[in-house]
C-alpha atoms as a printed R data frame, in Angstrom:
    type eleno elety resid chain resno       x      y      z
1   ATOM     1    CA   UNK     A     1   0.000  0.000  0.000
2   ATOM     2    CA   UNK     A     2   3.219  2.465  0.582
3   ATOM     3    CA   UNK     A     3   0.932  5.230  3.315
4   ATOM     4    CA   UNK     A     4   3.466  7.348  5.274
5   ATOM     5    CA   UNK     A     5   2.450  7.593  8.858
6   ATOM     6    CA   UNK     A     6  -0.108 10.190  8.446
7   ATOM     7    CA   UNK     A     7  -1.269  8.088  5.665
8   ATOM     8    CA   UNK     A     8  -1.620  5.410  7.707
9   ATOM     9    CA   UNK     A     9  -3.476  7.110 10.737
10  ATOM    10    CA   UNK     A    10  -6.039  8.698  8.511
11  ATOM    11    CA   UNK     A    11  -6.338  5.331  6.885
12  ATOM    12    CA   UNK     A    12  -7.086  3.906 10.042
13  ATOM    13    CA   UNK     A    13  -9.547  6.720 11.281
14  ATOM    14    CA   UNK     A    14 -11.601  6.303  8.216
15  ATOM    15    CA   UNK     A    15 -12.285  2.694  8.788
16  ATOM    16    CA   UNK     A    16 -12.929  2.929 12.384
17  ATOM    17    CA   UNK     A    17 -15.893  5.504 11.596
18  ATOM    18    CA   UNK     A    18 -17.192  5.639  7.956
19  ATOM    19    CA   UNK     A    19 -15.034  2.910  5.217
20  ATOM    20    CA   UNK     A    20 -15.859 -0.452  5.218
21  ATOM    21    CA   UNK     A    21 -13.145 -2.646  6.718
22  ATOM    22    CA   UNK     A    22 -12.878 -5.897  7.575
23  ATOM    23    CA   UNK     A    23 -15.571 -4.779 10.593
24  ATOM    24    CA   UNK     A    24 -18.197 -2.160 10.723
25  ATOM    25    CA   UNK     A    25 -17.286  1.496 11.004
26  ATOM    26    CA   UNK     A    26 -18.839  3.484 13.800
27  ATOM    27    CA   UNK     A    27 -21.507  5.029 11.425
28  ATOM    28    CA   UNK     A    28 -23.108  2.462 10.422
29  ATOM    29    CA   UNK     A    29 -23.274  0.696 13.865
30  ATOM    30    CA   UNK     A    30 -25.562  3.988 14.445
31  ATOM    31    CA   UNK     A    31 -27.323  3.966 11.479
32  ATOM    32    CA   UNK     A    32 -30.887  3.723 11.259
33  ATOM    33    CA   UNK     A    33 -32.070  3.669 15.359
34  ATOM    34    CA   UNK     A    34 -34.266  5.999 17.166
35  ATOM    35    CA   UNK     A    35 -33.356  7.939 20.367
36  ATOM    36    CA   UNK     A    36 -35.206  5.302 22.098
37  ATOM    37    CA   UNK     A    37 -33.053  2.478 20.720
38  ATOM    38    CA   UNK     A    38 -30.232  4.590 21.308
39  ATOM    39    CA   UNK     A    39 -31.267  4.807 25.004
40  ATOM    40    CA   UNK     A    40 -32.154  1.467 26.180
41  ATOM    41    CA   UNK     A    41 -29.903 -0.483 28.190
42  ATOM    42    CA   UNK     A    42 -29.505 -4.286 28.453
43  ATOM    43    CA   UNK     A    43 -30.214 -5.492 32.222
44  ATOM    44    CA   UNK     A    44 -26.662 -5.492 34.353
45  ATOM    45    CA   UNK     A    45 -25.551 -2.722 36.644
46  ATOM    46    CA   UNK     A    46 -22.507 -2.139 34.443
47  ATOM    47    CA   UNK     A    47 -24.056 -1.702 31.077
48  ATOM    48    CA   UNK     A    48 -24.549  1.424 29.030
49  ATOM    49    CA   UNK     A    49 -26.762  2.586 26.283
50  ATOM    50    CA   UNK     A    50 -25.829  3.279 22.530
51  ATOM    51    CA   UNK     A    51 -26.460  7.146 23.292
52  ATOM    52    CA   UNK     A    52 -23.908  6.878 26.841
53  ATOM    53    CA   UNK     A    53 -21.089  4.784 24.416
54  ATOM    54    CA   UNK     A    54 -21.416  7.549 21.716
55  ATOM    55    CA   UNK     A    55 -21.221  9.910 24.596
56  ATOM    56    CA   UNK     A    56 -17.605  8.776 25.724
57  ATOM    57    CA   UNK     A    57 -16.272  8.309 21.860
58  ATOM    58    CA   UNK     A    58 -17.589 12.321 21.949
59  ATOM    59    CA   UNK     A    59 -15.909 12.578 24.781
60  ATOM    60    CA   UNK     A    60 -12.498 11.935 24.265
61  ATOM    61    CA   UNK     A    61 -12.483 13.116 20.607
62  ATOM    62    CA   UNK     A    62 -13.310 16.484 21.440
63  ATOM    63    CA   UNK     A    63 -10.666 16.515 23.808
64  ATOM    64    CA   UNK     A    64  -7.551 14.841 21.513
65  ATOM    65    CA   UNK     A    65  -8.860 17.480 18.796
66  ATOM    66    CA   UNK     A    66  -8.275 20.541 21.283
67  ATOM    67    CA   UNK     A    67  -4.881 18.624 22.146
68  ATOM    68    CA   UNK     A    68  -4.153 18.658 18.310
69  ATOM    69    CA   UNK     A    69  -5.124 22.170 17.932
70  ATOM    70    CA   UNK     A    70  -3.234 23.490 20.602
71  ATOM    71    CA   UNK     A    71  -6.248 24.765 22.545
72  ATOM    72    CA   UNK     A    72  -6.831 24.417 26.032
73  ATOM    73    CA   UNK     A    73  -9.381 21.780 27.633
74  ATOM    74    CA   UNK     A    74 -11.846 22.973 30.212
75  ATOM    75    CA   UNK     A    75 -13.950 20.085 30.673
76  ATOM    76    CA   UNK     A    76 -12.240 17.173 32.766
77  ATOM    77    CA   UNK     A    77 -14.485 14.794 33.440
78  ATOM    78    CA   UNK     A    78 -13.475 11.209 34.632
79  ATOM    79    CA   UNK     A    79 -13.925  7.866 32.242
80  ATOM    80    CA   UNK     A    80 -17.136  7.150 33.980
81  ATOM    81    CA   UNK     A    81 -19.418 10.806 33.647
82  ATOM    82    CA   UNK     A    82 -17.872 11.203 29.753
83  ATOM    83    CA   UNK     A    83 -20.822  8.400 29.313
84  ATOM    84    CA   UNK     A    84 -23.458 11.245 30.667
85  ATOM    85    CA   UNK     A    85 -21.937 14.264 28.923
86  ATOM    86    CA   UNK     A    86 -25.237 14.749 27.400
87  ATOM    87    CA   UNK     A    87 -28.939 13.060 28.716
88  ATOM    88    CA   UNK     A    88 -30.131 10.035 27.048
89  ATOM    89    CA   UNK     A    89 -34.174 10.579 26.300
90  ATOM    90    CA   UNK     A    90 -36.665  9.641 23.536
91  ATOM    91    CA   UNK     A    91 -36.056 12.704 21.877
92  ATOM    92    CA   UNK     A    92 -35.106 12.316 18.353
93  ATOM    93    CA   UNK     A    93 -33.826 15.207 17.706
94  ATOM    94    CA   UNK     A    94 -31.398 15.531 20.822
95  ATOM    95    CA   UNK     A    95 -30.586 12.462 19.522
96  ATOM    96    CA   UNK     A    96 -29.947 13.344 16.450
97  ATOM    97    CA   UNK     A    97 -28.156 16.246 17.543
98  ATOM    98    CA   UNK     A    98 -25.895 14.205 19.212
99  ATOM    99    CA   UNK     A    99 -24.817 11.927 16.059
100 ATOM   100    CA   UNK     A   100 -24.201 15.242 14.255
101 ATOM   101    CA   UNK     A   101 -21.545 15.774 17.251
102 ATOM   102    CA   UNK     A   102 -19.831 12.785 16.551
103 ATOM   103    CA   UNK     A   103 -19.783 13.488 12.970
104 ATOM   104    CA   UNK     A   104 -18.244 17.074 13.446
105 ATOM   105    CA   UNK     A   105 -15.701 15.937 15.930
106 ATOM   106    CA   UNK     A   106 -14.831 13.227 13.717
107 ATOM   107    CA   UNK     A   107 -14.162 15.515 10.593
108 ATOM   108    CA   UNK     A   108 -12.176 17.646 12.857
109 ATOM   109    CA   UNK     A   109  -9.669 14.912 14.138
110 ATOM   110    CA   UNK     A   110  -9.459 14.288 10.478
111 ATOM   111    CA   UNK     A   111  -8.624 17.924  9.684
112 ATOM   112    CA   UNK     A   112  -6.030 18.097 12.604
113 ATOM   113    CA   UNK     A   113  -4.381 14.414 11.514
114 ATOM   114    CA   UNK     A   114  -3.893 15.726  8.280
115 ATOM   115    CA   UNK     A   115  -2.289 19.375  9.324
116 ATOM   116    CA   UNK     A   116  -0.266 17.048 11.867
117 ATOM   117    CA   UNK     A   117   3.226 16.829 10.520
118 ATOM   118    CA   UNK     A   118   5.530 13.367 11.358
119 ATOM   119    CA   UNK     A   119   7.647 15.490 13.597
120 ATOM   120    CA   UNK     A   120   4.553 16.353 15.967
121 ATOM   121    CA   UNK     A   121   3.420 12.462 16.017
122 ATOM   122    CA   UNK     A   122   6.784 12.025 18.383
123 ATOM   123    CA   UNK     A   123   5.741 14.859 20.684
124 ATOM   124    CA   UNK     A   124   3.736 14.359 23.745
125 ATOM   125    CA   UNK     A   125   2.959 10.708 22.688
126 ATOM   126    CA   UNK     A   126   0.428 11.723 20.292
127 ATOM   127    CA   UNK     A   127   0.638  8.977 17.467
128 ATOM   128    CA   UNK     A   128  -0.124  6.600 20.423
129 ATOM   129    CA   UNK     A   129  -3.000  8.636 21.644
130 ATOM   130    CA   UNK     A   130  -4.379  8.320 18.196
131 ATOM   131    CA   UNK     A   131  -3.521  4.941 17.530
132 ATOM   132    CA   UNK     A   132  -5.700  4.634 21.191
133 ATOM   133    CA   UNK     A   133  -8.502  6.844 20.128
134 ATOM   134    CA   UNK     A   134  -9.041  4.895 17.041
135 ATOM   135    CA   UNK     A   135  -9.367  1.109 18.954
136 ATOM   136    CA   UNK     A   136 -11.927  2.746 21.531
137 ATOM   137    CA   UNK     A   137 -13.871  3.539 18.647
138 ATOM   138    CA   UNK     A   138 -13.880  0.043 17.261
139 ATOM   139    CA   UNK     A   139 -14.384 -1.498 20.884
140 ATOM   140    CA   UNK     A   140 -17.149  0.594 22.077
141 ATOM   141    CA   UNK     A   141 -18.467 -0.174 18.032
142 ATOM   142    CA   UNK     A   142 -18.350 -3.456 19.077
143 ATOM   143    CA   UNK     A   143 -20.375 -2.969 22.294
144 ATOM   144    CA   UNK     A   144 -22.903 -0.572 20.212
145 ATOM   145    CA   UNK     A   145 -23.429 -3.375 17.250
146 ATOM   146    CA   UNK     A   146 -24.102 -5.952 19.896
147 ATOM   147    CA   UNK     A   147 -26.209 -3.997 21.952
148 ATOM   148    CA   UNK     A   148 -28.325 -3.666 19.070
149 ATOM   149    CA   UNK     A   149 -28.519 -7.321 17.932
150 ATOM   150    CA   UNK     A   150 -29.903 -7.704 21.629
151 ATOM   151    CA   UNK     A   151 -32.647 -5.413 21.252
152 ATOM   152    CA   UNK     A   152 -33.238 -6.466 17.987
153 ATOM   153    CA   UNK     A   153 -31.988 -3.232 15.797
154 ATOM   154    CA   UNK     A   154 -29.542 -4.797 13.877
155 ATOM   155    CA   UNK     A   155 -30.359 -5.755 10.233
156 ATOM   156    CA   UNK     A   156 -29.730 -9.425  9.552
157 ATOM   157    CA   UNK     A   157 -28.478 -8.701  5.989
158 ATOM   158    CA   UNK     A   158 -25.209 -7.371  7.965
């Protein structure tokens, strides 16, 4: 294939979230479901909804892109409230709202990976903290598909 290291991390952001790989991207494990899907939660103390998982990914996306852009970041929140950064409800739109989120933050890690020169990937750690952002997404993608085939909301053609 012969991607440089920038190549290779955008390459590898694209298939965690909208390209086909050899798994489904982020997208379209949230494609198609209603707030309401996207706020029930299996039984089991530790479990969390669709909307809390997309919630985190926000979460931590939002704060690698202010990282990336040199800005500072206000909101520290620990790995457990990032799943309640905004309310789960039946509300389509705020649920809707909220996959636009993702979307945007996604298109602006993108932006900042590709401004991000191979010198800066050395500094502070931050190809690692991208090569880390990028398997959360695909294990909480994991978590979202099969929280869907419990309650039913995954298409069997997939």
């Amino acid at each position: 294939m012969g991607l440089n290291r920038i190549e290779m991390l955008v390459y590898m952001l694209d298939i965690t979230y909208d390209k086909e790989g050899w798994y489904a991207p982020l997208k379209d494990a949230l494609e198609g479901i209603t707030a309401e899907q996207a706020s029930w939660k299996p039984t089991g103390e530790a479990t969390k909804s669709i909307w809390e998982n997309v919630n985190h990914l926000i979460y931590y996306k939002e704060k690698l892109v202010a990282i990336m852009e040199g800005r500072e970041w206000p909101h520290h929140l620990d790995g457990n409230e990032t799943f309640y950064l905004t309310d789960p409800s039946n509300d389509d739109q705020e649920w809707k709202e909220v996959i636009e989120r993702a979307e945007k933050v996604q298109a602006n890690l993108r932006q900042a990976l590709n401004k991000t020169t191979v010198e800066q990937l050395d500094q502070d750690s931050l190809e690692l903290k991208l090569i880390n952002i990028m398997l959360h997404d695909a294990y909480h993608t994991g978590q979202i598909i099969q929280i869907r085939k419990m309650q039913g909301s995954w298409p069997s053609h997939r």
